[in-house]
Phi, psi and omega in degrees: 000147173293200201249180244233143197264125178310125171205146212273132182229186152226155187303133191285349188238221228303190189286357175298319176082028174324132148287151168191168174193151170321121154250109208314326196269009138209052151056029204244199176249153167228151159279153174228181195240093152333166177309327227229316202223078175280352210252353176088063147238130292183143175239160195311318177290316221250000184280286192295011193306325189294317190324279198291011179270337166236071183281123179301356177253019163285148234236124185236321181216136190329141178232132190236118160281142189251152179330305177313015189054003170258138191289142170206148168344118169215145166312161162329285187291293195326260253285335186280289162327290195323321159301299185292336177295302178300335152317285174286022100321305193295285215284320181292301174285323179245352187090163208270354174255011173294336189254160170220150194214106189257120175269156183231118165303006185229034158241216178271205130266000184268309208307298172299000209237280206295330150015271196301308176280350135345285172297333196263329182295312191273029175067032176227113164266039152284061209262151202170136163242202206258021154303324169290346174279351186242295190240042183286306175341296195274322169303322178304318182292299201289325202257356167305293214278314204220350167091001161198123207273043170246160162335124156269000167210152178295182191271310176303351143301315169298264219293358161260006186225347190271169188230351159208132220228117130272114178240121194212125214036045170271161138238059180285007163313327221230310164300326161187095205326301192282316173292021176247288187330306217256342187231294199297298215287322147357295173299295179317342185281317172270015161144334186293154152279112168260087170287122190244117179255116190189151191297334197227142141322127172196167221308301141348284202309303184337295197285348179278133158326302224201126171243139199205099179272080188282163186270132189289164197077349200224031172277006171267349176270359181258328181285318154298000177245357150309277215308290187339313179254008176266331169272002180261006153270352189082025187261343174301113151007004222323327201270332170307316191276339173290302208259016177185031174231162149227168201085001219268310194287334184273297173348287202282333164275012160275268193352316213299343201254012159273121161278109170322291182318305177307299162316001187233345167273337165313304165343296174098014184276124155341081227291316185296316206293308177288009191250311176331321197272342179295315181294289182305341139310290216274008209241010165295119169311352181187121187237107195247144189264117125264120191254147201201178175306349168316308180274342172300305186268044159235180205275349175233005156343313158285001284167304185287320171303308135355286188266355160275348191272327190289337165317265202308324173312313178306318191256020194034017167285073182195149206017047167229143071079140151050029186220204147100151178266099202221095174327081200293133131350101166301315190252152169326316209250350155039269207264335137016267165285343162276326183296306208290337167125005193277053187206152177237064145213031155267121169292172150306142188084342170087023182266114149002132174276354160267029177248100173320313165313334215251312180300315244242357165264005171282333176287289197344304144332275191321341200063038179240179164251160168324296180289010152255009169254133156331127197272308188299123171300139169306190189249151150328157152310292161321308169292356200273326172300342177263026191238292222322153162071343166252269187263336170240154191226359155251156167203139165228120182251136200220126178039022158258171175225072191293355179271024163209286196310309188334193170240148154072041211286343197276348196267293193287331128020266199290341158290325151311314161310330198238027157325154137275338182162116177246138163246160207199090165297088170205205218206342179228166170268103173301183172271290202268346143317334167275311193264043199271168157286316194218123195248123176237138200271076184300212162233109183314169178319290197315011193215011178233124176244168208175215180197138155220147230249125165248180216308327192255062149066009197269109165275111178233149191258119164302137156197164222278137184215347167212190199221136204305180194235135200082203173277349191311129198255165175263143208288284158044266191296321154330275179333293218271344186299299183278353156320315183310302197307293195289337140291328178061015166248088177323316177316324196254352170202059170278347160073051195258035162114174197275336143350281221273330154296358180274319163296343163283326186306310184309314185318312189247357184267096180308318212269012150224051161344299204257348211276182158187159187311319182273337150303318160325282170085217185282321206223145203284158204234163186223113188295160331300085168321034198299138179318150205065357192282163177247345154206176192276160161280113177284320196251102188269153170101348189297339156229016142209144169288166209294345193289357183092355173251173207268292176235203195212159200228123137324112200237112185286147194229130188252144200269162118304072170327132194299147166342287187271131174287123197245097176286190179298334187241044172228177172220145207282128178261137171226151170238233214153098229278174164234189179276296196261034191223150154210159199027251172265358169082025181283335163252320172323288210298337204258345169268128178288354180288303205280331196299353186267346160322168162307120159318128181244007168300352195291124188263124195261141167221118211300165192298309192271008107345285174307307185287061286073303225240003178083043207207108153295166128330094174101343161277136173294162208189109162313124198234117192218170168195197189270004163287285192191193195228114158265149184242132196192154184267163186250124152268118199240125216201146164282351175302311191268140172342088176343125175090012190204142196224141171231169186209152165263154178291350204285343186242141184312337189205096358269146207258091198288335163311001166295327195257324175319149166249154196256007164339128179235138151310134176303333164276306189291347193031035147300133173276161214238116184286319167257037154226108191216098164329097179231173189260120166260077187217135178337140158326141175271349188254009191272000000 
């Protein structure tokens, strides 16, 4: 392969959107100045971005299981009939919802848009990216309430105008470097105030006022009892609630049966602590929410989101300058992969697939009639892995690795097992890439140009900064090559470049309209965008909300107790992304740079948790429940909470998501990641 040509990109991991591109003079990333990282600056991951693109375990040439149950070398055209056949085996005998299709937030939008329309031509909206494991919730919630489930103010709005950063169950200190460095801390400098509500101390606490170690599950009696004391103070909006709240008199007669003191032992919070945090919220000229999976990822997860917008009503934090509830983003692509329709009871744009109008101008675009893209929401991610062996019996997962990520791996383990044909997209041979049938040779970030959406709605453009590595194909082409096989309509995946789907997209996406590549440029376009517009909205709701109404109505939120029941001799597992590791660590694991980091296998547990159970600093330490079983050295630390042992998801070994549980919200159909009942005890062989 040549060595990699310098060209302005973006960074392949969190939500940030970093720019960066190859530097000939030690084969690393440098940043340049980006949309989001003006200043060219760049964290330890988007530095090392580079390690893994010509990684001797890349995936080079189609791989086909063979009678012998083993995967081999196979041409372009085997492995690809092989997909059509079997595909069109699956859909002739069982029908089209027989198939399930995992879209990947860590690819583009052209790439997911054709995805999408992939699943939906061959009549299935069983369609999904892995945004439902992080932020389904908070999407749910957000676009219930205000009609959109995105950041409501840009990150360069936060940092010159918010005066206080509620953060909660976030780390972007740890999580996302440059917005905690280049924006929060700016703020914190001239004067803002941080509260970090989260089970454990961690890089993000460093920098916190007011720390509030909420009990994982229990962030709603500690948020209702915050709303409880900002209206029994008089902390509250009057002109806001007048003039853009509805709901205000039932609201306060739920509060009147909310106890400060009680709710905040529910909590497991100090009641002064919580009242401190109430005041210095609601008492900010401009009060901004970053919210993360801490809060997302429980089983009641929309509910929690729920009760932070109710905060921001009470307190007009909300379409103004330097406010607003605003989700940080795990993957580049996130947000992404939701505009574009990569969900399955979303069109491109977020119109509901039972909204005749919204089909029919999406058949339209497609050359179909309405009544042939499919009406029905698809099955979730999660649900669609508890279908596996039953009602869907193909699956194609593209640039995911769900055979880490899931909840409950021995449940999905075994749902996999009962394939009829798993196809497999990806750029490494994976956990879930060994048990596929047909392993297709992709493009890493570095080979591909394309667009991807970051955390605060900024659309930027990717570009080829190296050359494929092998037969290895660009995920594109892939895509459109089997759209042909499986569909037969070449009009529709003829594939004439990532250009020419980004202008089919603007067509059906409204809240990118206006946008287009050369507008794009170097630097980024920010949704909504409307046709004709000369730039994006930075700030959303300032005189109606996105849902089109004036106002939004204060929603009494009632608690849940979590999925797993927590006995006397167990303790609660939350888990967690770290700084030198992401996601399933299928790339991460593979760079020698972050692997020389500090090691982050670890289960942090508190001294006196430990000390009851006979558990050093560094002693290996059985980590089990009736799911599954782990083995892990113990960090044993005051950061974390009494009753609560934390871990991170990135690694294959130990693979914690063994232990997870798959409890789903009832809307958002998110699994509840951070609260999980496990047994904690030395090793036997230590």
């Amino acid at each position: 392969m040549s060595p990699p040509t310098p060209r302005e990109s973006v960074c392949p991991f969190c939500g940030v959107g970093c720019g960066i591109q190859y530097n000939p003079t030690n084969g690393k990333a440098v940043g340049w100045h980006g949309a989001v990282n003006t200043r060219g600056e760049v964290c330890p991951k988007g530095v090392a971005a580079f390690d893994v693109v010509g990684h001797e375990d890349r995936l080079t040439r189609p791989l086909v299981r063979g009678d012998d149950g083993q995967l081999h070398e196979a041409t372009w055209d085997e492995a690809l009939l092989r997909v059509e056949t079997a595909f069109g085996e699956i859909v002739a005998e069982h029908g089209p919802d027989a198939l399930a299709f995992f879209a990947s937030s860590n690819c583009t939008n052209e790439e997911n848009y054709v995805f999408q329309k992939l699943a939906r031509l061959l009549g299935t909206n069983n369609v999904d990216n892995c945004a439902r494991l992080c932020h389904a919730s908070t999407v749910a919630a957000m676009s219930d309430r205000l009609g959109a489930g995105a950041m409501t103010n840009s990150l360069t709005d936060l940092r010159d105008h918010a005066d206080c950063f509620l953060v909660v169950g976030a780390n972007p200190a740890e999580q996302h470097p440059i917005v905690f460095r280049s924006y929060v801390l700016p703020a914190l400098a001239r004067g803002a105030t941080l509260i970090h509500v989260d089970p454990r101390e961690n890089a993000t606490t460093d920098a916190a006022d007011l720390h509030l170690p909420v009990r994982p599950g229990y962030d709603i009696p500690l948020l209702n009892a915050m709303a409880k004391v900002v209206v029994e103070e008089g902390l509250v909006d009057r002109d806001f609630l007048t003039e853009r709240v509805t709901g205000d008199e039932d609201f306060r007669a739920f509060l009147d049966g909310v106890d400060v003191d009680r709710e905040a032992g529910r909590a497991g919070v100090d009641p002064d602590l919580v009242r401190e945090a109430a005041r210095t919220y609601a008492g900010a000229g401009n009060a901004t929410t970053f919210t993360g999976m801490g809060m997302s990822q429980h089983h009641y997860g929309t509910d929690n989101v729920h009760a932070l917008v109710n905060l921001a009503l009470l307190t007009g934090n909300l379409g103004k300058p330097g406010a607003g509830v605003n989700p940080l983003r795990g993957q580049n692509n996130v947000q992404g992969a939701g505009d574009v329709g990569a969900l399955p009871n979303l069109l491109p744009g977020y119109a509901d697939v039972t909204d005749d109008a919204a089909r029919a101008r999406v058949a339209d675009e497609w050359g179909v009639d309405a009544d042939d893209l499919p009406a029905l929401p698809g099955l979730t991610e999660v649900e669609t892995t508890h279908a596996f062996g039953d009602s869907v019996h193909g699956a194609f997962v593209f640039g995911e690795n769900p055979l880490v990520t899931e909840p409950n791996l021995a449940r999905v383990r075994e749902g996999f097992a009962n394939l009829d044909c798993l196809v497999v997209l990806d750029i490494f041979p994976t956990e879930t890439a060994e048990l596929a049938d047909v392993v297709l040779p992709g493009s890493a970030w570095a080979e591909k140009d394309g667009t991807v959406t970051n955390t605060d709605r900024q659309v930027q453009r990717m570009r080829p900064n190296a050359d494929l590595p092998g037969d290895a194909r660009r995920d594109l082409d892939i895509l459109c090559d089997l759209g042909r096989r499986l569909t037969g309509r070449e009009d529709q995946f003829g594939c004439d470049g990532p250009e020419a789907v980004f202008a089919e997209l603007t067509r059906v996406t409204p809240q990118y309209a206006g946008m287009s590549y050369d507008g794009i440029g170097t630097g980024s376009q920010r949704w909504p965008f409307p046709e004709g517009a000369s730039e994006g909205t930075a700030v959303l709701h300032v005189d109606e909300f996105a849902s089109g109404s004036k106002t939004a109505k204060l929603r009494p939120v009632v608690h849940v107790d979590p999925a797993d029941s927590v006995a006397d001799d167990e303790l609660v597992l939350t888990t967690g992304r770290v700084l030198q590791q992401f996601n399933s660590g299928a790339v991460t694991r593979r760079s020698g740079m972050l692997t020389r980091l500090r090691g982050s296998d670890v289960l942090q547990i508190h001294p006196d948790d430990a000390g009851s159970r006979g558990i050093a600093d560094g002693d290996r330490v059985v980590v089990e429940n009736d799911r599954g079983t782990v083995t892990v050295a113990a960090e044993v630390t005051p950061a974390i909470r009494p009753g609560v042992v934390f871990a991170t998801f990135h690694y294959a070994e130990p693979l914690i998501n063994d232990l997870t549980g798959d409890a789903l919200d009832p809307v958002a159909k998110i699994p509840e990641f951070k609260h999980s009942a496990v047994r904690v005890r030395v090793a036997d062989d230590v």
